[in-house]
C-alpha atoms as an extended CHARMM CRD file, in Angstrom:
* protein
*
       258  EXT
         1         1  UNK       CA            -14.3670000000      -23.8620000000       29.4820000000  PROA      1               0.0000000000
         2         2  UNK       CA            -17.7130000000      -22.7120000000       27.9720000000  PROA      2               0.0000000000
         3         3  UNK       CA            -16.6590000000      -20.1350000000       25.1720000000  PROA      3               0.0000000000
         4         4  UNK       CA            -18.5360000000      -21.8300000000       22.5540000000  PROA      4               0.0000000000
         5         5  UNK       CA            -20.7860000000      -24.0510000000       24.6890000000  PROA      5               0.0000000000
         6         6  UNK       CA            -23.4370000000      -25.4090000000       22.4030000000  PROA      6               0.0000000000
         7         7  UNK       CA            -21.5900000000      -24.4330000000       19.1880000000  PROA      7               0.0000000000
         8         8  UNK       CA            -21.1630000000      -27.2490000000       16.1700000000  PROA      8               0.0000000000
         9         9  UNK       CA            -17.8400000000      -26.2960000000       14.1780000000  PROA      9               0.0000000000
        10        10  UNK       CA            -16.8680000000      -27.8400000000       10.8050000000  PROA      10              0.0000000000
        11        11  UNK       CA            -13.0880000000      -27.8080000000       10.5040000000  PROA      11              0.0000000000
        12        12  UNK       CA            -11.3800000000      -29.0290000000        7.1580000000  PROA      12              0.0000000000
        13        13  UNK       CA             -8.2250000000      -30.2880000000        7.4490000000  PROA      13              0.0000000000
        14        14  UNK       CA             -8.4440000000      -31.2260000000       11.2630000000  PROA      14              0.0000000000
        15        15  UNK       CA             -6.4770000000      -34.3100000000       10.5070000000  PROA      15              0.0000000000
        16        16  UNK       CA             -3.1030000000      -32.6400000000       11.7800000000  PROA      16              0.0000000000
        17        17  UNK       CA             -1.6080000000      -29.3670000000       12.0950000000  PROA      17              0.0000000000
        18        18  UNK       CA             -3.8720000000      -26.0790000000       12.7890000000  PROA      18              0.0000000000
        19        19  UNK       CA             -7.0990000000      -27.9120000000       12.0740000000  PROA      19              0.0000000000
        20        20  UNK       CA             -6.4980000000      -30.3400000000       14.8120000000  PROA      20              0.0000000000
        21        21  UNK       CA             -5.2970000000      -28.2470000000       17.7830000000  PROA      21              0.0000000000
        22        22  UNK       CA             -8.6240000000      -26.1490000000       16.7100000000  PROA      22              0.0000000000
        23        23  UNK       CA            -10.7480000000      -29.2300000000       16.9960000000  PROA      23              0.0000000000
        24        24  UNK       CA             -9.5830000000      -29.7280000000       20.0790000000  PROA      24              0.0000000000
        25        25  UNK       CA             -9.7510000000      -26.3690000000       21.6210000000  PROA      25              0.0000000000
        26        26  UNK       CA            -13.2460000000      -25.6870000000       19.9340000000  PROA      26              0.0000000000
        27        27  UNK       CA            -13.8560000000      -28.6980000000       22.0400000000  PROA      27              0.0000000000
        28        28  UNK       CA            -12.6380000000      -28.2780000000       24.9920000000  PROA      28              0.0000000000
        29        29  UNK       CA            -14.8060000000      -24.9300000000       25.3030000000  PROA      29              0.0000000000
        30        30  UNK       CA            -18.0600000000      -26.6590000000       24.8460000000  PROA      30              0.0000000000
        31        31  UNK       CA            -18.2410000000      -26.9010000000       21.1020000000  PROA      31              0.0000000000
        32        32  UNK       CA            -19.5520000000      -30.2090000000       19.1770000000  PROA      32              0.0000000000
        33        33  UNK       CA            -16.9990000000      -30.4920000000       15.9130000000  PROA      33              0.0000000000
        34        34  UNK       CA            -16.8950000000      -31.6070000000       12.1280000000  PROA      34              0.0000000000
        35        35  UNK       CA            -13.5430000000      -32.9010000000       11.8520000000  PROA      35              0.0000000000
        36        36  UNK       CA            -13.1140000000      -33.5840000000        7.8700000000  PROA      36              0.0000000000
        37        37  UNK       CA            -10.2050000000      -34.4280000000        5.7710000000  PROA      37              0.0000000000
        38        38  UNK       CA             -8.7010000000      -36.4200000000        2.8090000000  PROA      38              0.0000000000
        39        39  UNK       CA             -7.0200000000      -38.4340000000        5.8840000000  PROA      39              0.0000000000
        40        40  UNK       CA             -9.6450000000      -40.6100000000        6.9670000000  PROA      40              0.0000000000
        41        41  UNK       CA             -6.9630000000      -42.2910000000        9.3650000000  PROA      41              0.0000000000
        42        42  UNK       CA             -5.8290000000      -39.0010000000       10.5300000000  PROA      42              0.0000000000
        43        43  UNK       CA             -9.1440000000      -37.4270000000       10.9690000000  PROA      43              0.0000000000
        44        44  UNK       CA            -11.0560000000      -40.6290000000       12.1040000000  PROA      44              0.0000000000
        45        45  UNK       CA             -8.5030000000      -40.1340000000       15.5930000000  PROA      45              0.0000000000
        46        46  UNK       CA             -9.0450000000      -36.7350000000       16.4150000000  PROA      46              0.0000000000
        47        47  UNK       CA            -12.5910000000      -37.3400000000       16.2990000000  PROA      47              0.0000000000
        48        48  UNK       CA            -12.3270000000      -40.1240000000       18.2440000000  PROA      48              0.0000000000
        49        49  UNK       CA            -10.2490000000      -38.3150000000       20.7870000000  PROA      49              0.0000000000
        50        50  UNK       CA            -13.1000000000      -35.8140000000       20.8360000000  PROA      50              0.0000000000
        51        51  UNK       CA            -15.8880000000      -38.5500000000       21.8690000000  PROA      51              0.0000000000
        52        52  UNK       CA            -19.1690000000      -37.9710000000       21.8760000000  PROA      52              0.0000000000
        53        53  UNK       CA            -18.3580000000      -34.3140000000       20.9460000000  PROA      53              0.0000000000
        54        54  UNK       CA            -16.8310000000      -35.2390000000       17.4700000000  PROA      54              0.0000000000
        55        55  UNK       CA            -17.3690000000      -36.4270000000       14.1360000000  PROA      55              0.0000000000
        56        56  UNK       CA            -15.6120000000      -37.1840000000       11.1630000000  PROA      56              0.0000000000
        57        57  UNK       CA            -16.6280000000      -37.2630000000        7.4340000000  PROA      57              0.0000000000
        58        58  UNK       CA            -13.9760000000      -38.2330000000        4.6860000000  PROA      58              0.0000000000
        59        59  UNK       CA            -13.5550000000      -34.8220000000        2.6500000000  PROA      59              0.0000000000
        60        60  UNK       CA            -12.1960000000      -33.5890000000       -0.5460000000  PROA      60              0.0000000000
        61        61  UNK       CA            -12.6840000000      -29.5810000000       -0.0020000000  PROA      61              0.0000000000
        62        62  UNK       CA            -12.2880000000      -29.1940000000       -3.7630000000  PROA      62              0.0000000000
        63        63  UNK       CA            -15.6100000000      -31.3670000000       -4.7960000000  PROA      63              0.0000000000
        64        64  UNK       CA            -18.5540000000      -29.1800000000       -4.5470000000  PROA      64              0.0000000000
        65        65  UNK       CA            -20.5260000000      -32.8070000000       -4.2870000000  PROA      65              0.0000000000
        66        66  UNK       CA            -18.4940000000      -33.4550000000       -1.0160000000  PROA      66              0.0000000000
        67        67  UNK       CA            -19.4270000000      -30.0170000000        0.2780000000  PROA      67              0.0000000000
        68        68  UNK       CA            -22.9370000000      -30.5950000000        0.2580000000  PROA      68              0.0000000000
        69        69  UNK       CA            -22.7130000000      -34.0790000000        1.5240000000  PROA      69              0.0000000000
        70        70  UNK       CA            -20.5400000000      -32.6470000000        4.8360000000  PROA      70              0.0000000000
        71        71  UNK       CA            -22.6250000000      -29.8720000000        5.1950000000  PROA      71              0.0000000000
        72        72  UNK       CA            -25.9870000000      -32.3460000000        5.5790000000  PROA      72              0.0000000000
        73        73  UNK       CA            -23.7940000000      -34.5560000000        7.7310000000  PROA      73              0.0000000000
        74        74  UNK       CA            -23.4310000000      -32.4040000000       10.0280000000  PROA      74              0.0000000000
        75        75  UNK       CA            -26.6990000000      -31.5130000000        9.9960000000  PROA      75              0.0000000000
        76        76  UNK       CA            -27.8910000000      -34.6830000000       10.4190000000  PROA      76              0.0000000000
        77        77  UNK       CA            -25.4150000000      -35.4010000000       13.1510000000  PROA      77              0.0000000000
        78        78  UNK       CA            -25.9310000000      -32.1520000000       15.3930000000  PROA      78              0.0000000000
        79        79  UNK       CA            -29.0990000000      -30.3490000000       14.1290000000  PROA      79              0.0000000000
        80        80  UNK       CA            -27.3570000000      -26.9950000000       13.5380000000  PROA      80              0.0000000000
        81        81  UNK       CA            -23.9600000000      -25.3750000000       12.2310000000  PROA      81              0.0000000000
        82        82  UNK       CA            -22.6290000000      -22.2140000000       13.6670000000  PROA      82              0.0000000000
        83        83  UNK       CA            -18.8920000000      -22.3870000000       12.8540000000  PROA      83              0.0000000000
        84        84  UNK       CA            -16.8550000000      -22.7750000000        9.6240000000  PROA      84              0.0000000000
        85        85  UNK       CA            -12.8870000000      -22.9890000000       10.0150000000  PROA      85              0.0000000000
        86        86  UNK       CA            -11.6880000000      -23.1680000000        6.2890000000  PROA      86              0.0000000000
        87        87  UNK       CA             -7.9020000000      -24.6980000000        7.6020000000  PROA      87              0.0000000000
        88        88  UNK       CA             -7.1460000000      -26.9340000000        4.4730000000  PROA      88              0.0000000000
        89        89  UNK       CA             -4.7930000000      -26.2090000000        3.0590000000  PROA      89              0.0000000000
        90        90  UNK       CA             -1.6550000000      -26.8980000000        0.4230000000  PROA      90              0.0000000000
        91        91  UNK       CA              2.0680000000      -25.0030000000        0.1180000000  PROA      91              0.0000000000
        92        92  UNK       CA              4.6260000000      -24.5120000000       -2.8020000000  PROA      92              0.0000000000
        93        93  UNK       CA              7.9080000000      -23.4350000000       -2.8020000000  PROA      93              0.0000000000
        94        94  UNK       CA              7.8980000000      -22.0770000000       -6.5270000000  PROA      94              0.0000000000
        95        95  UNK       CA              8.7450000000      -18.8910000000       -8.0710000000  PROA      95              0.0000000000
        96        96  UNK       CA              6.4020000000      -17.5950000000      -10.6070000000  PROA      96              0.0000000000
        97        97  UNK       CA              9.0930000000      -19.1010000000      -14.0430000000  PROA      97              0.0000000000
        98        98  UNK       CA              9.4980000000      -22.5530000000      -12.0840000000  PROA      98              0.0000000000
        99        99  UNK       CA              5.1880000000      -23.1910000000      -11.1440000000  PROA      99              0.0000000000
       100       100  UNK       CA              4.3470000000      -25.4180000000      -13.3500000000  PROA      100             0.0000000000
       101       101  UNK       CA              0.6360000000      -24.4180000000      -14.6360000000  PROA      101             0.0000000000
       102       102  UNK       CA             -0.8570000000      -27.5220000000      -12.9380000000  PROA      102             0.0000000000
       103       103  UNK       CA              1.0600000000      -26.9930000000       -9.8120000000  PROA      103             0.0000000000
       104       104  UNK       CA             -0.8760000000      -23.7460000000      -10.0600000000  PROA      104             0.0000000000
       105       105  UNK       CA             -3.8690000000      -25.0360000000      -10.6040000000  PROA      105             0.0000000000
       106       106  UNK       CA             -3.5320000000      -26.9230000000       -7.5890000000  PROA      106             0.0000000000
       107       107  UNK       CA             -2.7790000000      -24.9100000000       -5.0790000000  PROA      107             0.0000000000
       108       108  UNK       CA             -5.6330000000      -22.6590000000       -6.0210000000  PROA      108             0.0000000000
       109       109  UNK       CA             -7.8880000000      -25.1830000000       -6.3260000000  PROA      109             0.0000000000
       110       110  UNK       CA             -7.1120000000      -26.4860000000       -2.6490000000  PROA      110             0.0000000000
       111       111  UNK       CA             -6.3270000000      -23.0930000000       -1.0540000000  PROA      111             0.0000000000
       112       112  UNK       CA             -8.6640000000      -21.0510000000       -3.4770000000  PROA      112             0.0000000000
       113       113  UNK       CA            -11.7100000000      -23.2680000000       -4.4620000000  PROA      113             0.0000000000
       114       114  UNK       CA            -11.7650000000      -25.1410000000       -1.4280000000  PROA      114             0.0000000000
       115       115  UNK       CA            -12.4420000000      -21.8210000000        1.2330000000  PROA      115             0.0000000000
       116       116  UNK       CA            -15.0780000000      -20.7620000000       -1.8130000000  PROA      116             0.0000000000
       117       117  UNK       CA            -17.2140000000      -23.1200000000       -1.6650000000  PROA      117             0.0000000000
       118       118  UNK       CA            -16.7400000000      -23.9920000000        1.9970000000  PROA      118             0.0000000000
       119       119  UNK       CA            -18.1970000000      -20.5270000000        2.6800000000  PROA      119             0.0000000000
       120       120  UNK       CA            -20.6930000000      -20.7850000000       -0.3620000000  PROA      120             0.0000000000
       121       121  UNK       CA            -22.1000000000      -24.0090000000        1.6120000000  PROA      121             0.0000000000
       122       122  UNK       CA            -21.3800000000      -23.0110000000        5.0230000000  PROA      122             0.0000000000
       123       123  UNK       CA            -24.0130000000      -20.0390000000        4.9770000000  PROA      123             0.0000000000
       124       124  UNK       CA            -26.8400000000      -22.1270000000        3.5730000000  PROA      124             0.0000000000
       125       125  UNK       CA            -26.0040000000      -23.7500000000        6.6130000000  PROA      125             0.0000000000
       126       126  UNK       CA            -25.3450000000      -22.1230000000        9.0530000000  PROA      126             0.0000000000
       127       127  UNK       CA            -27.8100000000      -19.1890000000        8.1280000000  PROA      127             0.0000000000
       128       128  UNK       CA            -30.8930000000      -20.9730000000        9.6300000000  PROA      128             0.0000000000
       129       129  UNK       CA            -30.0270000000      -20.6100000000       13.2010000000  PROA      129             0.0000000000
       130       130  UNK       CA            -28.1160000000      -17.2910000000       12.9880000000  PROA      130             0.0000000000
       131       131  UNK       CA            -30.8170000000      -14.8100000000       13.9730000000  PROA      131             0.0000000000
       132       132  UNK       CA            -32.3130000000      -16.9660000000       16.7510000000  PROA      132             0.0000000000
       133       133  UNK       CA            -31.4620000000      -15.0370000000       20.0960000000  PROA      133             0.0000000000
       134       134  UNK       CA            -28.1320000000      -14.7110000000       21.3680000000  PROA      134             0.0000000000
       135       135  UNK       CA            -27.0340000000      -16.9240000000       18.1710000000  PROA      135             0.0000000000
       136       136  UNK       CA            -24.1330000000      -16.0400000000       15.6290000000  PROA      136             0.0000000000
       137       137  UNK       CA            -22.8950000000      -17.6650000000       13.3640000000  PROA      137             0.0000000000
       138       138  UNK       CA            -18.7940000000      -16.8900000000       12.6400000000  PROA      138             0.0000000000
       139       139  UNK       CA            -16.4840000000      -18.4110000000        9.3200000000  PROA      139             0.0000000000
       140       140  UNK       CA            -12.7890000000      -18.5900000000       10.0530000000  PROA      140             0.0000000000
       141       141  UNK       CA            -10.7420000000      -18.6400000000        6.5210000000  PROA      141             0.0000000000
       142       142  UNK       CA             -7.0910000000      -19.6270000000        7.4460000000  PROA      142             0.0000000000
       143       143  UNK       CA             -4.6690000000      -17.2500000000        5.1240000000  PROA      143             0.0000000000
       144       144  UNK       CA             -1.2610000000      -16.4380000000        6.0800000000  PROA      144             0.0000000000
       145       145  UNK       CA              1.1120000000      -13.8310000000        6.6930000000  PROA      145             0.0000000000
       146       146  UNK       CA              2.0160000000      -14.7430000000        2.6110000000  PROA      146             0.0000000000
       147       147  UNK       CA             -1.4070000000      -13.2280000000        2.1900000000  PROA      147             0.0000000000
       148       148  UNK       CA             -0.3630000000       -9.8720000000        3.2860000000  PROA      148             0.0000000000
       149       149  UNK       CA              3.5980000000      -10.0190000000        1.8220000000  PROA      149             0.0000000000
       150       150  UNK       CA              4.8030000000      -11.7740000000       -0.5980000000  PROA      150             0.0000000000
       151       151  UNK       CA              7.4290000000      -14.2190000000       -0.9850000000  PROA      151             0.0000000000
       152       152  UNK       CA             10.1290000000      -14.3610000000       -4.1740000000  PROA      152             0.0000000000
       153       153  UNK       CA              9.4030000000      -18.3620000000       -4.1910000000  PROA      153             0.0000000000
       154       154  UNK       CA              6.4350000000      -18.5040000000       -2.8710000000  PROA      154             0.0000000000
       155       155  UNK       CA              4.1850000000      -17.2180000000       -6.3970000000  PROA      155             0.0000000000
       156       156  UNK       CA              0.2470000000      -20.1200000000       -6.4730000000  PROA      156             0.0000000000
       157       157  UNK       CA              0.9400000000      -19.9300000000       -2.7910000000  PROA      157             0.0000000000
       158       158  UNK       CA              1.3120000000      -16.2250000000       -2.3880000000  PROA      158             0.0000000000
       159       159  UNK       CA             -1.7030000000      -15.8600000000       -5.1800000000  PROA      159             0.0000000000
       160       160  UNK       CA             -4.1210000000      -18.3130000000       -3.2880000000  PROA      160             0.0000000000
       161       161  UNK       CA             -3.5840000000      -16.6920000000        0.3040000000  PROA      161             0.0000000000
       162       162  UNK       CA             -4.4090000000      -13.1890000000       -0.5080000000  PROA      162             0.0000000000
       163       163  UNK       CA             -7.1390000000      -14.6330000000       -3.0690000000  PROA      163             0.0000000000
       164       164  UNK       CA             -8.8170000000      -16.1140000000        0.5410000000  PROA      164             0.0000000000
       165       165  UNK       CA             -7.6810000000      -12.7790000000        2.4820000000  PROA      165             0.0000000000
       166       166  UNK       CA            -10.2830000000      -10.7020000000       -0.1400000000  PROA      166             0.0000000000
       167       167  UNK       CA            -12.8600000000      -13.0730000000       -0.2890000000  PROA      167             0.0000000000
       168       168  UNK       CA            -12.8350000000      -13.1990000000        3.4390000000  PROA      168             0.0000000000
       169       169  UNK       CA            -14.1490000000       -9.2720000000        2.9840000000  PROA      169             0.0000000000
       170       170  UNK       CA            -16.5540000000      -10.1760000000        0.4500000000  PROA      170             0.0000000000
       171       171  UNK       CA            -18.1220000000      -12.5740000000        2.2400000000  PROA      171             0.0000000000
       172       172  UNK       CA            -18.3610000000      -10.3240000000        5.6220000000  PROA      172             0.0000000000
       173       173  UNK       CA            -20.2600000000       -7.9720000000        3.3380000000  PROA      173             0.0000000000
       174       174  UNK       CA            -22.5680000000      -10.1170000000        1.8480000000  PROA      174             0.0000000000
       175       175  UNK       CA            -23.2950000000      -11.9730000000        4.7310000000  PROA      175             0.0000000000
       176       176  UNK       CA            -23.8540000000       -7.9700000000        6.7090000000  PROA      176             0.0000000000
       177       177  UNK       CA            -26.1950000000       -6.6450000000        4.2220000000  PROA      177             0.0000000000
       178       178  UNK       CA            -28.2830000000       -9.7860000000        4.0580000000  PROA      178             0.0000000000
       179       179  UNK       CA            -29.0720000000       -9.4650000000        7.5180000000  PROA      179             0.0000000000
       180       180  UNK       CA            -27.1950000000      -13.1730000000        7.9420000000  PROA      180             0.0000000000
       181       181  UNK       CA            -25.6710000000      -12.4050000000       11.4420000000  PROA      181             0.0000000000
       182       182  UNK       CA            -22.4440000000      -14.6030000000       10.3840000000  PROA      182             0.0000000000
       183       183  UNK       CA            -19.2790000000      -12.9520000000       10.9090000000  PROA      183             0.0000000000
       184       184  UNK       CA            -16.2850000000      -14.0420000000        8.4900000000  PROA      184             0.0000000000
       185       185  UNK       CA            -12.2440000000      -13.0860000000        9.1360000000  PROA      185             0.0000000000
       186       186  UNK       CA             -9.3750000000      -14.2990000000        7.9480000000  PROA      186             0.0000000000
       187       187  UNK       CA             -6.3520000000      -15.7470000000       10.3000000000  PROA      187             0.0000000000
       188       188  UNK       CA             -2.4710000000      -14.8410000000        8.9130000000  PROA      188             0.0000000000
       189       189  UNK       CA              0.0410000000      -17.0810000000       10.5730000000  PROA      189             0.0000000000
       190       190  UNK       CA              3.4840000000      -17.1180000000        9.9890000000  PROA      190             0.0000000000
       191       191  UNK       CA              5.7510000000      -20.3830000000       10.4330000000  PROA      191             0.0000000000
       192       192  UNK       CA              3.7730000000      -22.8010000000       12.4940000000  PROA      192             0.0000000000
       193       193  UNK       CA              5.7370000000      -25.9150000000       13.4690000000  PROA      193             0.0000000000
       194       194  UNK       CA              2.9230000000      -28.3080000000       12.0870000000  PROA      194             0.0000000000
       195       195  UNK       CA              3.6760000000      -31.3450000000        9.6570000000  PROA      195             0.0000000000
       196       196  UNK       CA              4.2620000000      -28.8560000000        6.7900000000  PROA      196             0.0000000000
       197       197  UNK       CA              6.3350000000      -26.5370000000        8.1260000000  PROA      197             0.0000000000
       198       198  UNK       CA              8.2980000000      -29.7290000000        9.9030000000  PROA      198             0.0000000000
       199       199  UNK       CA              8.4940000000      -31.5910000000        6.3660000000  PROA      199             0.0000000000
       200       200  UNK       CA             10.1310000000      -28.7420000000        4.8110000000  PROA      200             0.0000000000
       201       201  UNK       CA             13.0710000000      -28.2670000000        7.7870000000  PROA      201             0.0000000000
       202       202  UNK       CA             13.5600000000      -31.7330000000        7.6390000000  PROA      202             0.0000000000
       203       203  UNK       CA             13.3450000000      -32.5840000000        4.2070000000  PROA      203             0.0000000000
       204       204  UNK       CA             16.2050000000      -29.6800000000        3.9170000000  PROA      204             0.0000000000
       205       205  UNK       CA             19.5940000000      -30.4280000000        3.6020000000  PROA      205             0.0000000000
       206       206  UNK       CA             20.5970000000      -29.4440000000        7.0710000000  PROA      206             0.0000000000
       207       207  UNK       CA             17.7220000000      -29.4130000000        9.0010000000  PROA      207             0.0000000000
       208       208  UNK       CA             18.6120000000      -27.2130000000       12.6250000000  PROA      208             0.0000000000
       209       209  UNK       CA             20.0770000000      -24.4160000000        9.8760000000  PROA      209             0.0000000000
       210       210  UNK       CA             16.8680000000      -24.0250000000        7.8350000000  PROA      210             0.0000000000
       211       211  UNK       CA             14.6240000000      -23.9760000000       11.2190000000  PROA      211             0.0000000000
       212       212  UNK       CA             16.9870000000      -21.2120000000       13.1450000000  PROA      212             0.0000000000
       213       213  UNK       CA             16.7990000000      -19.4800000000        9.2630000000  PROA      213             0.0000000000
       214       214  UNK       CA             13.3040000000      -19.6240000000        9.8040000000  PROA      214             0.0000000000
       215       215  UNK       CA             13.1000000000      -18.4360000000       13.4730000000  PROA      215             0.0000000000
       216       216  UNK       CA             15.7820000000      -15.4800000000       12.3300000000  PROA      216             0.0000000000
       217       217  UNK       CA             12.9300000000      -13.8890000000        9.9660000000  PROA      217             0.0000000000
       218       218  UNK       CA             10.2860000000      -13.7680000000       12.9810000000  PROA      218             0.0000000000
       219       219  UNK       CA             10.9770000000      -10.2090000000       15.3210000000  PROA      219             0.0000000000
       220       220  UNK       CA              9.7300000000      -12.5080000000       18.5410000000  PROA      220             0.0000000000
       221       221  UNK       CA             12.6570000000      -15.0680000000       17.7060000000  PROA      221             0.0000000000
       222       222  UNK       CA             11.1000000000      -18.5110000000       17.2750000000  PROA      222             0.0000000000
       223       223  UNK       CA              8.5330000000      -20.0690000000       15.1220000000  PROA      223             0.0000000000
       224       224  UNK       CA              4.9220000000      -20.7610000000       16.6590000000  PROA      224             0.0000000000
       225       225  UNK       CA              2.8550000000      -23.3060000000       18.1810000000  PROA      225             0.0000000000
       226       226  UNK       CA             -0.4020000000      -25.0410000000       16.8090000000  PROA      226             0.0000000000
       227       227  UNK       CA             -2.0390000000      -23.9840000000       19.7680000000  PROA      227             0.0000000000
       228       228  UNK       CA             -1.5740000000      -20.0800000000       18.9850000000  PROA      228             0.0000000000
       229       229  UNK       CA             -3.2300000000      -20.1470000000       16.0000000000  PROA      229             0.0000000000
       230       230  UNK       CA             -5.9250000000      -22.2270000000       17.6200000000  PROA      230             0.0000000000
       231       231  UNK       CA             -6.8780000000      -20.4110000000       20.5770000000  PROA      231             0.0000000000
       232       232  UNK       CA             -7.1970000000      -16.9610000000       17.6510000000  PROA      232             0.0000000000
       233       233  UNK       CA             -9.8080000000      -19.6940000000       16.1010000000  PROA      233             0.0000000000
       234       234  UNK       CA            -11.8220000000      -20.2230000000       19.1340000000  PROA      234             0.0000000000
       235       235  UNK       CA            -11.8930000000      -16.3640000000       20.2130000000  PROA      235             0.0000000000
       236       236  UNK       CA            -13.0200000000      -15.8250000000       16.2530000000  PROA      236             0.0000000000
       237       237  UNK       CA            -15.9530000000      -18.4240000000       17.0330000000  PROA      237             0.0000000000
       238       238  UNK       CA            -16.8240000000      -17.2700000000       20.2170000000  PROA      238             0.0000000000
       239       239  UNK       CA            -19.6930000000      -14.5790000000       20.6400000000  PROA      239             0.0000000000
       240       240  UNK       CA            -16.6280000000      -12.5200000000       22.3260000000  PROA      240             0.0000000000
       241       241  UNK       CA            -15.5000000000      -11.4100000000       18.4030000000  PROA      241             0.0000000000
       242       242  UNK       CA            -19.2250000000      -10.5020000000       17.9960000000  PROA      242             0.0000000000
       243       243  UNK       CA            -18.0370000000       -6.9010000000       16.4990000000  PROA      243             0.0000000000
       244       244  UNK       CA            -15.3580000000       -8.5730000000       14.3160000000  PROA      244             0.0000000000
       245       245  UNK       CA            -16.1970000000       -9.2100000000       10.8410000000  PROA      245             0.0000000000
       246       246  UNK       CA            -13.8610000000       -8.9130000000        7.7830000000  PROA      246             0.0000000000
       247       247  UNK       CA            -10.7720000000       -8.5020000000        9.6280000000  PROA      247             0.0000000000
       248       248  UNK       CA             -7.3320000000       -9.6650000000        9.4530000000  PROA      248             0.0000000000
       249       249  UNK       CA             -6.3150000000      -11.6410000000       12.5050000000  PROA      249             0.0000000000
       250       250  UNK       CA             -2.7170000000      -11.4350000000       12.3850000000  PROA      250             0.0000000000
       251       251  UNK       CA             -0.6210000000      -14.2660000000       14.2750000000  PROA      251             0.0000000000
       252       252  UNK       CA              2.8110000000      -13.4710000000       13.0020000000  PROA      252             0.0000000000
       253       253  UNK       CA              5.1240000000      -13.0390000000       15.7940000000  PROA      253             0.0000000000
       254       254  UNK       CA              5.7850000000       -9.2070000000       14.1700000000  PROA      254             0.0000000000
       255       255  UNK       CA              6.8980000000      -10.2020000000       10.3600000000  PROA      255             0.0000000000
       256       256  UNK       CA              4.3010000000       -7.7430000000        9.0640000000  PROA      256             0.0000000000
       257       257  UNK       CA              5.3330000000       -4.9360000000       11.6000000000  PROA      257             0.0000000000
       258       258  UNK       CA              9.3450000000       -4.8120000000       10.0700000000  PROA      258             0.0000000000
């Protein structure tokens, strides 16, 4: 229960979905968390659930204004930051002739921008308390398996994941040869039944045939739980990944194996 005892996390998007079963894992093994979100309702619960352990700060990952104003929240709130989860996130079903240029825009901006400047912001941060002893500090980007394959419909969304996947790498770098002691890696799931993969089943015309479709492309048979993606978040944060820096932590039930 103590894997990242006296941690503070920042999650974005820990509202719903992979942000919020992180929140409450990173939780649950010691760590104090950032919850932050466009859904103040949303995000305002989970911290709640969290009690004394959480916080929540209102959170539009594509304002570079609203990074710096989390950033010294937390700050001011805990005193330190250790971990970064970059988990906001945005989807489009789109092949590259029907994206429309500002449906581009957007999902880059969200899924792009929004992991650049959380790590931009998240070192300045988290940087201060990195070298004290038996401190490290770790960034979690959330890609996706469509950052390692690509997907005929799937062209800003396809684009933005691998964009993180890369910058991931970059960032491990930097953050090696300027002696930061902050670890960065990427996480790939595949189909996750959170409220985006659950809106598209059952916005779909027949709902049970597009979730066993989905559930037919993954080797182990089914689609996966919030929880593990979550628990590859809290081993990432942990001091037990203390080797592990600008990897890919795959979570795909064996897509990228076929």
């Amino acid at each position: 229960m103590d894997r990242v005892k006296g941690k503070v996390a920042l999650i974005t998007g820990g509202a719903s979905g992979l942000g919020r079963q992180a929140a409450r894992r990173l939780a649950e093994e010691g760590a104090r968390v950032v919850v932050t979100d466009l859904n103040e309702v949303g995000g305002a619960a989970v911290a709640e659930e969290l009690g004394d352990s959480g916080l929540f700060v209102a959170h539009d990952v594509t304002k570079e204004t609203d990074w710096v104003r989390v950033v010294q929240a937390s700050l001011d709130k805990f005193g330190r930051l250790d971990v970064l989860v970059n988990s906001a996130g945005v989807g489009n079903m789109n092949s590259v002739e029907d994206c429309s240029l500002e449906e581009w825009k957007h999902v880059m901006s969200v899924n792009g921008d929004g992991v650049f400047l959380g790590c931009k912001h998240g070192i300045g941060a988290i940087k201060r308390t990195s070298t004290e002893p038996g401190a490290g500090g770790s960034i979690v980007n959330i890609s996706s398996v469509s950052g390692l394959i690509g997907g005929h419909n799937l062209a800003a969304y396809n684009a933005s994941k691998g964009a993180v996947r890369l910058l991931t790498k970059s960032v491990a770098l930097h953050c090696s040869r300027q002696g930061y002691n902050i670890r960065c890696n990427s996480v790939h799931p595949t189909f996750i039944d959170t409220p985006m993969v659950r809106s598209m089943i059952d916005n779909a015309d027949d709902p049970a045939r597009v979730e066993q479709k989905l559930a037919r492309q993954v080797p182990l048979g089914h689609i996966g739980e919030p929880d593990d993606i979550a628990w590859g978040i809290v081993y990432l944060a942990s001091n037990e990944s203390k080797f592990m820096t600008g990897a890919e932590f795959v979570v795909d039930g064996g897509i990228t194996a076929m």
